[in-house]
ROSETI-382516 format. One record per atom (N, C-alpha, C, O): x negated, y negated, z. Coordinates in pm, whole numbers, plus 50000, padded with zeros to 5 digits. Layout:
XYZ;...
END
This chain:
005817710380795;006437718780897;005767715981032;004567718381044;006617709981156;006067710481265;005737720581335;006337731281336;004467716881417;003977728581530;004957736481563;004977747981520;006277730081673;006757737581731;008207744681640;008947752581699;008467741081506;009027749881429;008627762781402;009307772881387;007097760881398;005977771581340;006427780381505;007187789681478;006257779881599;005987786381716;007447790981697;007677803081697;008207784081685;010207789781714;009737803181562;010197814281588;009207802881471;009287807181361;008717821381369;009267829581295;007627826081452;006417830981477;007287837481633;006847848581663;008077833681703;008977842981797;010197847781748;010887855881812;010457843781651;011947851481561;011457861881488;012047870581425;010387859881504;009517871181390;009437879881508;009767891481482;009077877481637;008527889781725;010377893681762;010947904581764;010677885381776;011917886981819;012667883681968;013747887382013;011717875882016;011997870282166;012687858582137;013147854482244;012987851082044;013607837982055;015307837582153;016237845282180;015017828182169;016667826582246;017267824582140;016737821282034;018827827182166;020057830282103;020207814382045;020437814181924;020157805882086;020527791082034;019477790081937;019787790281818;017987788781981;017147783181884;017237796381743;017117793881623;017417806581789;017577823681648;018527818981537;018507821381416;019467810781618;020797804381536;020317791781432;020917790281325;019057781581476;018687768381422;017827773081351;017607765881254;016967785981355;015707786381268;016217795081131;015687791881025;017177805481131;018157811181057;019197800480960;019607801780845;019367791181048;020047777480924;018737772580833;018857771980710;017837770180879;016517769680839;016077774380732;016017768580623;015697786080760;015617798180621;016427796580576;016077792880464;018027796480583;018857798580478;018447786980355;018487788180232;018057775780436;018057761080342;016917766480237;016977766580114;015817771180325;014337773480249;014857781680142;014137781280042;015807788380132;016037804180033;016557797379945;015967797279837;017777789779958;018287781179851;017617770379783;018127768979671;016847763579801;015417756279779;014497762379687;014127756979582;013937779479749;013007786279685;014357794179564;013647799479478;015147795579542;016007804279480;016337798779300;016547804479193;016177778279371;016297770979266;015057772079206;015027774579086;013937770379275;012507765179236;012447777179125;012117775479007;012807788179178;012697797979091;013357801478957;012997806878853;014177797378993;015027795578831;014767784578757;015237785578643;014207774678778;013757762278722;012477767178672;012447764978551;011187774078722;010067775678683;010227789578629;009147793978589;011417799178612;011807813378570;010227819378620;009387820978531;009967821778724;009047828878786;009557837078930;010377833379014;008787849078923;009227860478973;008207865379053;007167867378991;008147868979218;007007868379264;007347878179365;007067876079483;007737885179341;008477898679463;007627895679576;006537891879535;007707895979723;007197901479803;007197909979884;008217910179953;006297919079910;006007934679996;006767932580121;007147922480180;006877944680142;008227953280281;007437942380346;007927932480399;006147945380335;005627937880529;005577921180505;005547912480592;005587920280426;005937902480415;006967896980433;006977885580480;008347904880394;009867901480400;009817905980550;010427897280612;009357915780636;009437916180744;009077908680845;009687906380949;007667903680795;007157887780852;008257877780871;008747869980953;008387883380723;009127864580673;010637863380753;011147852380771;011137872980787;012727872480755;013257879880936;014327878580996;012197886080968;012357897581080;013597906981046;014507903680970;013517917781103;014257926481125;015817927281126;016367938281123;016617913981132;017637909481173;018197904280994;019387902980964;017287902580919;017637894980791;016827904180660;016197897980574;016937919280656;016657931880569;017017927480482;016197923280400;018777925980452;019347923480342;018917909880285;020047906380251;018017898180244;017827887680254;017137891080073;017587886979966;016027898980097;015077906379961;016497906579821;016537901279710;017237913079877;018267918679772;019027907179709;019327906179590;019337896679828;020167885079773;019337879279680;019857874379580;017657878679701;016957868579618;016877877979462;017017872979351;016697887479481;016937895479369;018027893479306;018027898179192;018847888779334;020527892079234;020827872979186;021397867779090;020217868079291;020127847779216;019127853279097;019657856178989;017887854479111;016777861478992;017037864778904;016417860778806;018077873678891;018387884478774;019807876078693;020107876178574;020517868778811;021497862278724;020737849978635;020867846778517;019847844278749;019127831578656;018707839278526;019257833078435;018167847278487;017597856778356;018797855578263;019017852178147;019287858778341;020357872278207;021157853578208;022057853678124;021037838778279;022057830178156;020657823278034;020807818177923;019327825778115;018497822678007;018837826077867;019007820077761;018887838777911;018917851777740;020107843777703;019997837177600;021307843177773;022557840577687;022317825277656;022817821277551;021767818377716;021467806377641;021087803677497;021677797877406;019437811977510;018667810577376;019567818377299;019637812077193;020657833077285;021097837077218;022247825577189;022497823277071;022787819977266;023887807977191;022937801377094;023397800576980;021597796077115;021007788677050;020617787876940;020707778476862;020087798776926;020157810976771;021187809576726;021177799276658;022577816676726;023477816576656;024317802776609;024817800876499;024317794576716;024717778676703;023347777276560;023617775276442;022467778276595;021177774776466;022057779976350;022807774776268;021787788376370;022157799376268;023807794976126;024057795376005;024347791776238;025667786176187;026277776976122;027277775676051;024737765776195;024267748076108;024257753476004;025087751575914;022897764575997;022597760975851;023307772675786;022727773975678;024147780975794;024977787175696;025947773175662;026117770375543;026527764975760;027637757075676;026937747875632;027537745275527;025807738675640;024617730275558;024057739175438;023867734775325;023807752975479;023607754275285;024757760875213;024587763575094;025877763875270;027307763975179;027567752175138;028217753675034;027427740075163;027977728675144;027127721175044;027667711674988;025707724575010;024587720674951;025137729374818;025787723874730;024777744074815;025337749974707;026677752774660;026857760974570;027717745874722;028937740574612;028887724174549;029657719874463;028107718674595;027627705474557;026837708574414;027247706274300;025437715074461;025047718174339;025807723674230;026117717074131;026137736074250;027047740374138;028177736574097;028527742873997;029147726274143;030037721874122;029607704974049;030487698273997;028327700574056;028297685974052;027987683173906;026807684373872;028827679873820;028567681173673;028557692073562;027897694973462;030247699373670;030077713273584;029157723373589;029517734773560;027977721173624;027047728473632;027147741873609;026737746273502;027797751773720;028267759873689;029127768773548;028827779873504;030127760473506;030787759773413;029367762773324;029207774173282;028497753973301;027677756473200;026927767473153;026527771973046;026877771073320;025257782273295;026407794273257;025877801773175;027557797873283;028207811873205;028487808773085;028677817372998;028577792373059;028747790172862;027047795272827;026827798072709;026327795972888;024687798272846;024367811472837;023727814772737;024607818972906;024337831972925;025707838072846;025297846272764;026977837072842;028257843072733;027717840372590;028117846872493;026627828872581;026557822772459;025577832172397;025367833372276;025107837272474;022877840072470;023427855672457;022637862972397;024557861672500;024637876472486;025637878172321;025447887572243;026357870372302;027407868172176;026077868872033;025917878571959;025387857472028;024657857171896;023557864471975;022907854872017;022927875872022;022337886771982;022597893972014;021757902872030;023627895572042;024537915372008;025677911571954;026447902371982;025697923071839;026667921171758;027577925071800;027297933971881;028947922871789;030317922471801;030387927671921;030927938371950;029637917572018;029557921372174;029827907272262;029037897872252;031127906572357;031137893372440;031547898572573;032147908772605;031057888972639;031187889372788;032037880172868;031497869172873;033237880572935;034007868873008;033397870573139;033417880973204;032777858373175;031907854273293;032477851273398;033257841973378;032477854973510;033627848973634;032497844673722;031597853173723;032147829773827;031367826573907;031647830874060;032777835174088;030807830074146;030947836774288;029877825674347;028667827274330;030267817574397;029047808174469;028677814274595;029597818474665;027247815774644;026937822374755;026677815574896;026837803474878;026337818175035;026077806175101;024637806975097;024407809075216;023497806575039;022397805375092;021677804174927;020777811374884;022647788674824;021547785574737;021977795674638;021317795774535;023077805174649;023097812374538;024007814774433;024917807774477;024417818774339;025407813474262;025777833374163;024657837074127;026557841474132;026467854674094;027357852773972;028437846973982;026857858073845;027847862473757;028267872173727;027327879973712;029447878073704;029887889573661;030867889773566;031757882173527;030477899873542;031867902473401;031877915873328;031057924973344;033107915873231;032747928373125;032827927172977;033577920672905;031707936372947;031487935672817;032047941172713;031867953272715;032667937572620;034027936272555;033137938172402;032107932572364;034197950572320;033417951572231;035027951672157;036087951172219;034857952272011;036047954571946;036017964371814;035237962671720;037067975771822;036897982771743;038337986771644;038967996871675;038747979571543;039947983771496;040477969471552;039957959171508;041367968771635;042267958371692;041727961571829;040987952371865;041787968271892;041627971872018;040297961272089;039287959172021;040447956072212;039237953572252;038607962872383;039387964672477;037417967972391;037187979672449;035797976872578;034617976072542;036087976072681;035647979272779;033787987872767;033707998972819;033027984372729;031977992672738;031007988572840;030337998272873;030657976972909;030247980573036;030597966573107;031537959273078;029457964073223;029577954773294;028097945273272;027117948473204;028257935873334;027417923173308;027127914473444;027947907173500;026037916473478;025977904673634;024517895473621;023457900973592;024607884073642;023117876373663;023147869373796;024197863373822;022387869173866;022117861374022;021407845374005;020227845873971;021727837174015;021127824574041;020497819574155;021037824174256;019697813074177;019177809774289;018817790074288;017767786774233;019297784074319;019927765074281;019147767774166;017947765074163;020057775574026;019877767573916;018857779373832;018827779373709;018177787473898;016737793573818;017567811073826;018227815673920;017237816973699;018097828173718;017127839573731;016277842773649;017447846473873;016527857873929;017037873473854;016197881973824;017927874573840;018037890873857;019787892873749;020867887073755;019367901273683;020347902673562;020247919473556;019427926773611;021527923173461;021667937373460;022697939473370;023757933373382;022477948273270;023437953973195;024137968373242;023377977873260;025267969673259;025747983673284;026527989573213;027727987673232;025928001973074;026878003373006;027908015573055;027238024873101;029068017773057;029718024873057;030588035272988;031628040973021;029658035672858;030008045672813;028548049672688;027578042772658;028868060672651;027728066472562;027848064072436;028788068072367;026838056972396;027028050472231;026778062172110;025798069372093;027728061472050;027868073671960;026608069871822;025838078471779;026638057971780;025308058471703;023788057871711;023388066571789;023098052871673;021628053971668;020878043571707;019708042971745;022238030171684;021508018671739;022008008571687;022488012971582;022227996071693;022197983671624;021487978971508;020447972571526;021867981171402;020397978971319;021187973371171;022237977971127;020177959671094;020647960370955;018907957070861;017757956370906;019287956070759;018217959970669;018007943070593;018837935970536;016517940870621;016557927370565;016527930770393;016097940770335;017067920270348;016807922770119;015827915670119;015427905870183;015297925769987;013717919069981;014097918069799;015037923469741;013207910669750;013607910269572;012687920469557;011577922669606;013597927869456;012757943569389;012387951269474;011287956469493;013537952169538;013437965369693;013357977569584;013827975669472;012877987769611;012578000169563;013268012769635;012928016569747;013908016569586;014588032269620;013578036869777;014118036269888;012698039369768;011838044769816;011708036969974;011528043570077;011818021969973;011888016170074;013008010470139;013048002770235;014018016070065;015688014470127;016048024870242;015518035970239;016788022170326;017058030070483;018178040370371;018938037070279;017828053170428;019088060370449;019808067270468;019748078470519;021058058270405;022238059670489;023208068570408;024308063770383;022998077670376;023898091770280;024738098170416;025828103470399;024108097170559;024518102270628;025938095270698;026938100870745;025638082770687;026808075570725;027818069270648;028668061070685;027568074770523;028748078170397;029298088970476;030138085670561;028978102370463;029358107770485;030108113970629;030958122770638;029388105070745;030338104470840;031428099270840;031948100270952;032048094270768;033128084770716;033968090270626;035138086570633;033588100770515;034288107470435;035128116070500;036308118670477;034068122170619;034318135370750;035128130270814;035388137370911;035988116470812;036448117070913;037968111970866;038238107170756;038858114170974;040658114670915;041168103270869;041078095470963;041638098070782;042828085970775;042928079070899;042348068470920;043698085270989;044148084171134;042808074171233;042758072371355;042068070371147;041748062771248;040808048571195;041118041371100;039468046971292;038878029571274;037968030071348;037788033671464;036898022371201;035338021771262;034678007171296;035227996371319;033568010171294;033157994471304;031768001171244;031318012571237;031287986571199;030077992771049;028897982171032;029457971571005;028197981071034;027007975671045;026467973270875;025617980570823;026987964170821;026607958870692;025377953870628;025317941570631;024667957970587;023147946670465;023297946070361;023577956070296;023167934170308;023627926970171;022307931170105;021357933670179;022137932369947;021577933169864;020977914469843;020017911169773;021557908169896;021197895169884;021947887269961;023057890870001;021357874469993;021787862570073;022977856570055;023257853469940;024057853170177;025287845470112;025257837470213;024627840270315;026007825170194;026507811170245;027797815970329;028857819870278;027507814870471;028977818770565;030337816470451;031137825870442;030537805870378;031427807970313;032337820170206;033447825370200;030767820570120;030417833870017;031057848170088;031857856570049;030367846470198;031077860270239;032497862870291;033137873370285;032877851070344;034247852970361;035047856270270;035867865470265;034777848470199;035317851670045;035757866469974;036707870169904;034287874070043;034617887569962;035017895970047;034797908070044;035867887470159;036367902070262;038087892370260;039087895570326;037997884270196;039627879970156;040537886370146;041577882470200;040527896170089;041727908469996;041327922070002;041707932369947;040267918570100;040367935570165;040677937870288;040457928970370;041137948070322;042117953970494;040867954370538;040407965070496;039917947870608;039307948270741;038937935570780;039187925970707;038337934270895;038067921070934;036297920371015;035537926771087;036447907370938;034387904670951;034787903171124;035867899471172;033487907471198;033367902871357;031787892871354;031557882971423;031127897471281;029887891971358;029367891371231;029687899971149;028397879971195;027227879371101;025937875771131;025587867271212;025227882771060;023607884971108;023117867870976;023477863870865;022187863871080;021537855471001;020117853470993;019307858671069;019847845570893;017917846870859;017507837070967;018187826970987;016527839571028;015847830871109;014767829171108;014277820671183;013867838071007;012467835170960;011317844470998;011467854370925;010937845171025;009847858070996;009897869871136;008997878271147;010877868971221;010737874171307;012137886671251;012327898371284;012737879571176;014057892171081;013457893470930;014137893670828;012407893970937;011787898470783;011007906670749;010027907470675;012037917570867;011487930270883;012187939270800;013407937670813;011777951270690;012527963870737;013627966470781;014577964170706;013857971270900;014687971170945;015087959571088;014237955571168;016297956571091;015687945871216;017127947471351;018307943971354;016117955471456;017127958371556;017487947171675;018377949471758;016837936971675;017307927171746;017327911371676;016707900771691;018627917371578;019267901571507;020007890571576;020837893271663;019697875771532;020527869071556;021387863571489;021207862271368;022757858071563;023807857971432;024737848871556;024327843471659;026217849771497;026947842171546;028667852971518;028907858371410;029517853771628;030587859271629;031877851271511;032027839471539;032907856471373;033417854871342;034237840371413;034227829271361;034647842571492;035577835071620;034427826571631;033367832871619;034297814071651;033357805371700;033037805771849;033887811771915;032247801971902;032407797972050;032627787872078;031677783072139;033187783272070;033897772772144;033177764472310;033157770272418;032687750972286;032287751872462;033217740072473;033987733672402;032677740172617;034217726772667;034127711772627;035127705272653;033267706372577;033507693872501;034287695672301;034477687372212;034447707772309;035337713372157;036547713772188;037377713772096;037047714272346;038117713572367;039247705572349;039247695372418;040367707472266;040997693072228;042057693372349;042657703872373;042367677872450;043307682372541;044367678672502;044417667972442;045617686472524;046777683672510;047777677272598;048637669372560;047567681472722;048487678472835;047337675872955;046427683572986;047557665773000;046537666073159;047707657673285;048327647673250;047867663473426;048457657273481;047657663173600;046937673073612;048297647073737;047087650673863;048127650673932;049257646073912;047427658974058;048757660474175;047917660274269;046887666974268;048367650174387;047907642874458;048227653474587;049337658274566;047727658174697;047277664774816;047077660674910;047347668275003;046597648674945;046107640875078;045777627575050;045817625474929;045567620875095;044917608175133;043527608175047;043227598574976;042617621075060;041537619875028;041537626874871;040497626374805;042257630774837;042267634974671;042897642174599;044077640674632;042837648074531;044147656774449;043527667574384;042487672074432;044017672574280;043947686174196;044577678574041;045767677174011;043497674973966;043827678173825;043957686673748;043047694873744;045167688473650;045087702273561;044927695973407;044907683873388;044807705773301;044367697973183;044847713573145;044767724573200;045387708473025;045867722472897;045127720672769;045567710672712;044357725372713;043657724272629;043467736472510;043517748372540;043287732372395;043527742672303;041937738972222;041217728972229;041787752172144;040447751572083;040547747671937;041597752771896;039887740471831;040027739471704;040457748071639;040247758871694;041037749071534;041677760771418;040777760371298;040427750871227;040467775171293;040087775571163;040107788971063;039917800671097;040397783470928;040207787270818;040127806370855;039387810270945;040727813470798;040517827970823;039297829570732;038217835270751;039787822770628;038247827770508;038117818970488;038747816970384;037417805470536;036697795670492;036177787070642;035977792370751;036077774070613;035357765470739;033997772570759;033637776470870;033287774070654;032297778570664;031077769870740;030167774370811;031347756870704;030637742970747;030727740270901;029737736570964;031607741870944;032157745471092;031677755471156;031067751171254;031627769971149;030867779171156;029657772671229;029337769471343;029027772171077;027517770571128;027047758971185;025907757971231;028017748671184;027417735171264;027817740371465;027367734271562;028707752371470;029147757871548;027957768971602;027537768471717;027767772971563;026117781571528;025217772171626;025017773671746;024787763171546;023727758171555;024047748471681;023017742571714;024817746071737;025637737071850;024907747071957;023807745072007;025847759571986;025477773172102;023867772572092;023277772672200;023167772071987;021717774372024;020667762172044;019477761672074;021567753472016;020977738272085;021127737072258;020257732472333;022677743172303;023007745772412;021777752472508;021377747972615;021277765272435;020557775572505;019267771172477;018377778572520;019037764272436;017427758072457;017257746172484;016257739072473;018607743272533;018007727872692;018467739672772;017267741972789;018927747272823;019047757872955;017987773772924;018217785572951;016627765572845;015917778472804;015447786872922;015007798072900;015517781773058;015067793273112;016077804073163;015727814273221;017717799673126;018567806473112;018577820073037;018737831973062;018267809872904;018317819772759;017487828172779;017877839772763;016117826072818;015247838672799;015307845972891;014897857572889;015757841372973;016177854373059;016877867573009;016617879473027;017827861072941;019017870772890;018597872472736;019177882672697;017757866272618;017077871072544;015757868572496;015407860472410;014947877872572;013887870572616;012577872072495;011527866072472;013507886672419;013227891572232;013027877472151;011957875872093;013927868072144;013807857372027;013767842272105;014247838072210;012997836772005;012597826771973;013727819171927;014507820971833;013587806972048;015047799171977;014447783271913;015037775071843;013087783271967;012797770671920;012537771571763;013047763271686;011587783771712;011717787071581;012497789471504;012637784071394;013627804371588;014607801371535;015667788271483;016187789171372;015897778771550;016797766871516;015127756071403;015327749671300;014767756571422;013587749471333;013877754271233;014467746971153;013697763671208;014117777171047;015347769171010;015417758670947;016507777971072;017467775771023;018037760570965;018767759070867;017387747771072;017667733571013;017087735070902;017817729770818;015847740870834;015197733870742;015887744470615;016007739270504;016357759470634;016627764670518;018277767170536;018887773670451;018747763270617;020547761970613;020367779470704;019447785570758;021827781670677;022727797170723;022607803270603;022927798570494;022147813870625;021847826970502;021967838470581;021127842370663;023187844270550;023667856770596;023237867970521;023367868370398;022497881870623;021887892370528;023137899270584;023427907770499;023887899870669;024627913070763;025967910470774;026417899770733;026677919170826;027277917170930;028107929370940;028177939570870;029007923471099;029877937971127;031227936271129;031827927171186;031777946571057;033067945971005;033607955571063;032907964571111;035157955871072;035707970571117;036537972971095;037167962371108;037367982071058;038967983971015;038987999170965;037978006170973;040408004870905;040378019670838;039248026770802;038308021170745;039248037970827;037648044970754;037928041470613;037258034470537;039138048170589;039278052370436;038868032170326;038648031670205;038898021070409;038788009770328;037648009770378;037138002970290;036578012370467;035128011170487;034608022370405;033448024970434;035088029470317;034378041370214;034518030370119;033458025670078;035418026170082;035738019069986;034428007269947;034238003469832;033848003870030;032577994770019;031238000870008;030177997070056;031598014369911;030458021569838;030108016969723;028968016669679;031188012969667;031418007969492;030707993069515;029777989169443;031177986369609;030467974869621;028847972969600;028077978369680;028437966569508;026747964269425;026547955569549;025487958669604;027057947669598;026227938269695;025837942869848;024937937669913;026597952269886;026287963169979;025067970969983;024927981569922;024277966170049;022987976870021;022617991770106;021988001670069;023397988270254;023348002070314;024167994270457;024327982670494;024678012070524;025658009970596;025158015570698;024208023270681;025698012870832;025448018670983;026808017171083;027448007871131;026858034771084;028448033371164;028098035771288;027268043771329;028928026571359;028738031371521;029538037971600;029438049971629;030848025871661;031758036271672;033308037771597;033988029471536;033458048371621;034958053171589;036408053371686;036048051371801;037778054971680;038368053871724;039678057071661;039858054971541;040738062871753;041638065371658;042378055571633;041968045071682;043778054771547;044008047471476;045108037471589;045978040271671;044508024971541;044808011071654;044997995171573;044657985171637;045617993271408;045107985171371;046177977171284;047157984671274;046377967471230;047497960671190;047127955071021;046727943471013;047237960970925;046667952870799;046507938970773;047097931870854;046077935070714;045447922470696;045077919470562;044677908170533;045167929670465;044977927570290;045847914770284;046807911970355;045357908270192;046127891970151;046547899370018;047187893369932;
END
């Protein structure tokens, strides 16, 4: 800054300047303000100066000058904020559509998905009896994957609604599971009675009471019954002896070795009448593709499940058996999640080395033909759960 700017600068301040030069030193400042206005928004620094400095600085003639630098200031601010807030949410937005796109990859890349509800439908079927779950998937955006469903029980013909079912995934590892039952279980519990040779009166469960809930109760309706054999049968054997009688087997309890060679044993494993079926059992019938774009199509496939035997395919069964729990122990940290009670490595060890030996199972149909399996010697004791009125279609051969 030259001397005699400084002197023109230093009389605008007193206020003697002539009218021409008041006009050149005022273009002046204006330049300096726009100069200092940028500097300031570039370095976002804020440096107010006092009445008597703007009065120095600006004289008497240029009051309003403070206010203008204030309102460049405050706008430079407020596009900072809206900047970094674009910046954030632009962030933010990458990675919601980078990890939506990661976790339908994962769960979609080899079925994956598909599998883990055959793992967990599989893992709730053989240890609760005449209990299944239809699994529906929900992929999440952040790595996560939700199951839900309901748990489907069957009593008579009817299939019955008793609660709900959800597990949370997180790529692949399962966090958080929940049973919700929805309604109040009328018996005492799940339970059958292992046979021992030369069981004794004295160490038999009983069950006089659940004779007689059954006698107490009308024609008009249908139970479901919790069976223990006096001795061991071959999935076949037992089909056999429910041939030519009006009810129908749901579930059979099987030996798995010292962990059911209890007393009484409230958390059996077994396998549902109905096989489970997973998707390489599937036989296809019809498959056709329909083409969408340039970049790919939509295949459909119709597929039907094997047939079998009402009272026999006993061999099937259990190679069917033993398939689901080969399944659940390559996805063991699935399984134990959801049964975290048994042992599947022992269990399937057992069972390869001593076959399928059925102590149980649960049957259901008319009261009046579930009294009827009093007379039966191979029957050792009974457990009714629930009841229902009458819903059911015969089935005597």
């Amino acid at each position: 800054m030259s001397e005699e700017f400084k002197e023109k600068l230093r009389r605008y301040g007193e206020g003697t300047l002539a009218d021409k030069d008041r006009d050149e030193v005022e273009r002046e400042l204006e330049k300096m303000e726009a100069y200092q206005a940028y500097l300031d928004e570039l370095m976002s620094e804020e440096k107010p100066a006092s009445d008597e400095e703007k009065s120095i600085k600006f004289g008497k003639g240029k009051r309003n000058r403070p206010g203008k630098e204030k309102k460049i200031i405050r706008r430079g601010k407020w596009k900072a904020r809206i900047s970094n807030t674009l910046t954030v949410i632009s962030a933010f937005l990458i990675f919601l559509i980078v990890s939506s796109i990661i976790t339908a990859l994962f769960y979609g890349t080899g079925e994956r998905g598909e599998t883990y509800r055959d793992v967990v439908s599989s893992a709730i079927a053989v240890s609760q009896p005449n209990t299944i779950v239809h699994l529906s998937s929900d992929s999440g955006p952040f790595f996560s994957m939700n199951l839900q469903g309901e748990i489907i029980k069957q009593i008579g013909d009817a299939r019955i609604n008793v609660g709900d079912y959800s597990m949370k995934f997180l790529l692949g590892w399962p966090r958080i599971y929940s049973y919700s039952w929805t309604y109040e279980r009328s018996g005492t519990g799940n339970y059958f009675i292992y046979p021992t040779e030369n069981q004794s009166a004295e160490n038999r469960m009983d069950d006089s009471s659940d004779w007689e809930k059954l006698e107490k109760l009308p024609e008009g309706t249908v139970g479901e019954a919790y069976l223990s054999f006096e001795q061991f049968f071959t999935t076949d054997e037992l089909l056999k002896k429910f041939q030519h009688k009006n009810l129908e087997l749901l579930w059979f309890a099987a030996d798995t070795g010292p962990r059911t060679q209890e007393p009484v044993i409230n958390d059996p494993l077994g396998f549902p009448s109905t096989p489970i079926w997973h998707a390489d059992d599937m036989k296809v019938t019809q498959e056709s593709k329909k083409k969408w774009g340039w970049f790919g199509g939509v295949t459909s496939r119709t597929s039907v499940s094997p047939s079998v035997d009402s009272y026999g395919d006993g061999e099937l069964r259990n190679a069917n058996f033993l398939k689901t729990l080969h399944l659940m122990q390559e996805h063991k940290s699935i399984a134990n999640k959801v049964i975290p009670f048994i042992d599947l490595d022992d269990s399937i060890s057992y069972l390869e080395k001593n076959g399928v030996r059925l102590y149980g199972a649960v049957v259901t149909g008319p009261v009046k033909e579930l009294l009827k399996l009093k007379e039966e010697k191979w029957v050792s004791n009974i457990h009714v759960e629930e009841v229902r009125l009458w819903n059911w279609q015969d089935r005597e051969n």
